[in-house]
C-alpha distance (Angstrom), angle and dihedral (degrees) to the residues before:
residue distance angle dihedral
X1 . . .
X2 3.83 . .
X3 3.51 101.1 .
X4 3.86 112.3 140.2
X5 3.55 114.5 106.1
X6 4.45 93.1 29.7
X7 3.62 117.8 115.4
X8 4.07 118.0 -80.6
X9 4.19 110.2 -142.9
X10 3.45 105.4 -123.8
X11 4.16 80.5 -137.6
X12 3.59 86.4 124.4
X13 3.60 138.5 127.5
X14 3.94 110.6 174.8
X15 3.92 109.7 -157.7
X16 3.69 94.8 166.1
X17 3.61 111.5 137.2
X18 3.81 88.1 26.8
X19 4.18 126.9 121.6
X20 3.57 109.0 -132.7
X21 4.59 88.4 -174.0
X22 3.70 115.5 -124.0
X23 3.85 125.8 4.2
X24 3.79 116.4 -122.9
X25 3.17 117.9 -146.6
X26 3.71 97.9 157.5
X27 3.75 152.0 178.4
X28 4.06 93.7 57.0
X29 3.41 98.1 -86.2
X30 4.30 115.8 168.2
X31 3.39 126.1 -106.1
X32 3.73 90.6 -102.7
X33 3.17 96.6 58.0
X34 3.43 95.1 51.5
X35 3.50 94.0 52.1
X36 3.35 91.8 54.7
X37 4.21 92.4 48.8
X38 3.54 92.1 41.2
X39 3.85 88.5 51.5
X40 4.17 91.6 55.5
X41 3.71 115.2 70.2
X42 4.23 120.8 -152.2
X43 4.06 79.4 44.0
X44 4.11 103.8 159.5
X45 4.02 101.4 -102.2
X46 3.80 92.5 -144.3
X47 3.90 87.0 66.4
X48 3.80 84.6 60.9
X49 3.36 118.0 23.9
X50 3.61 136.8 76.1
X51 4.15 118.3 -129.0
X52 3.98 103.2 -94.4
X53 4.25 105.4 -128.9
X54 3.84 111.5 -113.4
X55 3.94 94.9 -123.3
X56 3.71 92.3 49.7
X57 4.01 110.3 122.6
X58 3.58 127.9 -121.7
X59 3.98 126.0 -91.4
X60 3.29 108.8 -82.6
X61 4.28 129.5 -144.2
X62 3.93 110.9 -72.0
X63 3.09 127.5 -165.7
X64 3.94 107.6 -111.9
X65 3.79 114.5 113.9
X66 3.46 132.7 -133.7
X67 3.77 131.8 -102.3
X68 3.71 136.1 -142.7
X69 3.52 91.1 -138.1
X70 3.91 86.3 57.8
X71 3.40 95.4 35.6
X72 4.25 87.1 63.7
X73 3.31 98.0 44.6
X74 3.52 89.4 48.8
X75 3.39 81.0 57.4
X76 3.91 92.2 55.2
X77 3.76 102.8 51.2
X78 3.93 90.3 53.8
X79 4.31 85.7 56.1
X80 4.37 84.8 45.0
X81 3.89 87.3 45.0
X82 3.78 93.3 43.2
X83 4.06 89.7 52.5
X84 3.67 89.6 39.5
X85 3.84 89.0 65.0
X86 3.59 92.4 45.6
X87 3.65 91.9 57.8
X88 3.71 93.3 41.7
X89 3.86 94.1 49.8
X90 3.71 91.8 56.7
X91 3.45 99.8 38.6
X92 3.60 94.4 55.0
X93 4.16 90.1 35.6
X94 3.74 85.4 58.8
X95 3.73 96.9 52.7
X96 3.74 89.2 41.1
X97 3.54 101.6 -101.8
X98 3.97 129.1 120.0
X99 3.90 111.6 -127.6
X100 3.73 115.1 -133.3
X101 4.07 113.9 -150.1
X102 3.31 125.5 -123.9
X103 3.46 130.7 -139.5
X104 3.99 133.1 -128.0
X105 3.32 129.2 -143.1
X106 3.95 123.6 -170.7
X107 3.74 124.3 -161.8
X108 3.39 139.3 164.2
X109 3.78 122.4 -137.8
X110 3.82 101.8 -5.9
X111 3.72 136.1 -5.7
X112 3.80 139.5 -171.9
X113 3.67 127.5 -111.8
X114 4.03 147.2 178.0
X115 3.69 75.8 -111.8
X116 3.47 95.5 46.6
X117 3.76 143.3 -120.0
X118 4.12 125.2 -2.3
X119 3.48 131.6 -171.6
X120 4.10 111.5 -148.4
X121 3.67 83.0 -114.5
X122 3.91 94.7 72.8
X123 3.85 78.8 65.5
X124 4.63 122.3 -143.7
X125 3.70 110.6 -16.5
X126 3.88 146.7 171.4
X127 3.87 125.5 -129.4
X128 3.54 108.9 -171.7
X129 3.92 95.3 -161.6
X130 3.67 85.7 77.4
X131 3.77 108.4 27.8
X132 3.76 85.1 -125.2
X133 4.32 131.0 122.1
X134 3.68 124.1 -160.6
X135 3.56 135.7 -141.9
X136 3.91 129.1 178.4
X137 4.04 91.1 -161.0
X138 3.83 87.9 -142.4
X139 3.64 84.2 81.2
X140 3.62 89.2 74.9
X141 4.00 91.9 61.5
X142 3.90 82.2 61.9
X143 3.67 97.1 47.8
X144 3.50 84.1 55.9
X145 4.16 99.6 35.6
X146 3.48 98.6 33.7
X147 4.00 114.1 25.1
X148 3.93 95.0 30.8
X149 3.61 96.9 -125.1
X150 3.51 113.1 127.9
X151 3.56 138.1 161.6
X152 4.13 130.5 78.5
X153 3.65 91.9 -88.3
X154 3.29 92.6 60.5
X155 3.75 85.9 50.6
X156 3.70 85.0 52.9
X157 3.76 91.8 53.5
X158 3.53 91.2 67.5
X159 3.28 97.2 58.1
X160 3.31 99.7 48.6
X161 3.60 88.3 55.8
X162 3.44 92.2 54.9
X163 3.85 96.7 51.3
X164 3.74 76.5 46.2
X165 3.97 97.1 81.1
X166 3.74 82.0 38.7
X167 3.04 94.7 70.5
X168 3.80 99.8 39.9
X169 3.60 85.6 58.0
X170 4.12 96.2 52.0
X171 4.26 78.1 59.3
X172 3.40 97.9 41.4
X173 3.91 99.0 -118.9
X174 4.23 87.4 130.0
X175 3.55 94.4 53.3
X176 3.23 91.5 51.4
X177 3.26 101.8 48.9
X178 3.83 91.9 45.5
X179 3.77 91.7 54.5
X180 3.86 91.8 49.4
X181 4.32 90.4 47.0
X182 3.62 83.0 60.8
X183 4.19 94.5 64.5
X184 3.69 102.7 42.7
X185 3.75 135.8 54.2
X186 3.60 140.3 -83.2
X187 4.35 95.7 -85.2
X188 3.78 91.7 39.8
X189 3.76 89.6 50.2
X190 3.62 92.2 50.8
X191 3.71 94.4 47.5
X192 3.73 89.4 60.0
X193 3.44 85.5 53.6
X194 3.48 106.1 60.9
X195 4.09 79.6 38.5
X196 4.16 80.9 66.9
X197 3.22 98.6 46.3
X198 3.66 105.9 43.1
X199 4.11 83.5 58.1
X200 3.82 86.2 57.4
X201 3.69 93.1 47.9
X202 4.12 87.8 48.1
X203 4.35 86.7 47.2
X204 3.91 81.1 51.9
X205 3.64 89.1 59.4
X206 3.69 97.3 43.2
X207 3.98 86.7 52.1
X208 4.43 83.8 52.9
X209 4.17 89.3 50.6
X210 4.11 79.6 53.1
X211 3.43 103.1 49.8
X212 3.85 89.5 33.6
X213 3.89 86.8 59.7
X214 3.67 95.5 47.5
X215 3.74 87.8 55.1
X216 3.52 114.7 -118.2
X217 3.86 102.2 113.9
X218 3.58 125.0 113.1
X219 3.47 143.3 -144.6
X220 4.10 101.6 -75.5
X221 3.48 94.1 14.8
X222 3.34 104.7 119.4
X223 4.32 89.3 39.9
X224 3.77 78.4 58.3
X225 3.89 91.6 60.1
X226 3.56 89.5 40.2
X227 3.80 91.2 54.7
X228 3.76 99.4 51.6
X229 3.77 91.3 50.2
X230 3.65 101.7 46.0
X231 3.58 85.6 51.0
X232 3.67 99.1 49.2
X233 4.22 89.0 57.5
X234 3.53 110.8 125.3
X235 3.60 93.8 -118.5
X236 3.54 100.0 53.0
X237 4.08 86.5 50.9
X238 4.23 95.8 45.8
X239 3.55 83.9 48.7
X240 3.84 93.4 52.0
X241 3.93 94.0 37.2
X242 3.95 106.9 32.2
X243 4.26 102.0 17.9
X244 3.84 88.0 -123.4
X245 3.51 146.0 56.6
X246 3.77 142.0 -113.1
X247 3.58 120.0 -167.0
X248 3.72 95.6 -176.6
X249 3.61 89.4 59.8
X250 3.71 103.2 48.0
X251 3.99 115.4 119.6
X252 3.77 106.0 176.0
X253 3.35 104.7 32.9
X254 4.13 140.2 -113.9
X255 3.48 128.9 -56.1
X256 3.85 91.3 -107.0
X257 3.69 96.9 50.6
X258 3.75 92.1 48.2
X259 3.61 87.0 54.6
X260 3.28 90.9 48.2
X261 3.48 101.4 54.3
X262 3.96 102.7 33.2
X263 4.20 80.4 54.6
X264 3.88 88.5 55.2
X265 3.47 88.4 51.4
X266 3.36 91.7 57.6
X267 3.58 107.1 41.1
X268 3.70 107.9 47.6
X269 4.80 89.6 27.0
X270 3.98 84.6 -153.8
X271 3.66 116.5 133.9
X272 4.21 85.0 -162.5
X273 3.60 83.9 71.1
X274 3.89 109.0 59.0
X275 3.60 103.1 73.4
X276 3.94 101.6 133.4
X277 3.60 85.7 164.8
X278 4.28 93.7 72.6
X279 3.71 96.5 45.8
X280 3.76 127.1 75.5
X281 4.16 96.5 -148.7
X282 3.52 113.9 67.1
């Protein structure tokens, strides 16, 4: 991706180097199951996290330095987040809608939230009580390491996954979908899950057809994208963490239907078309 040079959104709050206290992981869930959750990124924090309490103090200063390495790809989301808001505001202009920008915060071993406290391990996520998404940029070492998916547009994937729910929250799709969760059981709440998150995977895509137009792709960009999503399905990653798979309780979808959708995204770059929530094959 040629991005050196392009605007960086100043949509930043850098944390690194800041205590956020205890991690929550909450609700006694096993190890495995963590694993598995912490494995997924665009997980729903309220699953995970415990409530923060309204006197606690801010993070303090750790000790942990700061990298180059970080300190450039730090440099990197801010250009992704800066194009992501370009897309956004005209997509939202042209169907007579005003975009609202989100902000992102970086960390590096935990970090505080409206939807409380994360451990790095839970991996980037959005919390829609603040309009904010959260990425400890080590998590791009195991993208690479661990998921084989390298390469910086696979680093912009997750981004644009993450502005993603942002901007099915601006339209109310997450709401929704939260308030329906709430009246069925465990499988139907999973299903619209995955429903969720394949539309952020397919608003992924759109933002690739953007940036694609603009330009700046590479050779093997988009095969980068395509990489980091198929590896992220949720049966490629029960597979990896548990040596079987359970349908029932998938939440973000398989590798083909992320594929699927972050490819639709970025062939026909029309938000109109991504509503995995009307059709009955995902």
């Amino acid at each position: 991706m040629r991005w050196r040079g392009e605007r960086q959104s100043t949509n930043i709050e850098d944390r690194r180097g800041m205590s956020a206290g205890r991690v929550a992981v909450g609700g006694g869930l096993g190890t495995i199951v963590i694993m598995i959750l912490a494995l997924l990124f665009g997980v729903n924090p309220s699953q995970l996290f415990e409530q923060v309490p309204s006197d606690q103090q801010p993070g303090v200063q750790s000790s942990r330095p700061q990298n180059t390495q970080e300190n450039e790809l730090k440099e990197f989301v801010a250009v992704v987040l800066a194009k992501s808001e370009d897309v956004w505001t005209d997509m939202f202009r042209q169907n007579g809608r005003q975009y609202r920008k989100p902000t992102l915060v970086l960390f590096n071993d935990r970090v505080e939230s409206a939807c409380g406290i994360a451990g790095a391990a839970v991996g980037p996520f959005y919390c829609p009580g603040d309009e904010k998404f959260y990425i400890a940029l080590a998590f791009y070492e195991q993208l690479r390491r661990e998921f084989n998916a390298p390469g910086d547009f696979a680093q912009a994937y997750v981004v644009a996954h993450e502005v993603g729910h942002h901007v099915q929250k601006l339209l109310g799709i997450s709401d929704r979908v939260d308030a329906l969760q709430g009246r069925v059981n465990e499988v139907e709440a999973n299903q619209l899950s995955v429903r969720l998150e394949l539309q952020a995977d397919f608003f992924a895509g759109v933002f690739a057809r953007y940036v694609q137009n603009q330009g700046m792709l590479e050779a093997g960009d988009v095969e980068e994208a395509l990489r980091a999503a198929s590896a992220v399905g949720d049966d490629q990653i029960q597979r990896r963490t548990a040596g079987y798979v359970v349908p029932d309780s998938f939440t973000h979808g398989t590798s083909e239907q992320r594929l699927r959708w972050f490819k639709k995204g970025y062939e026909t770059g029309d938000m109109r078309q991504g509503d995995t929530f009307a059709t009955r094959s995902l």
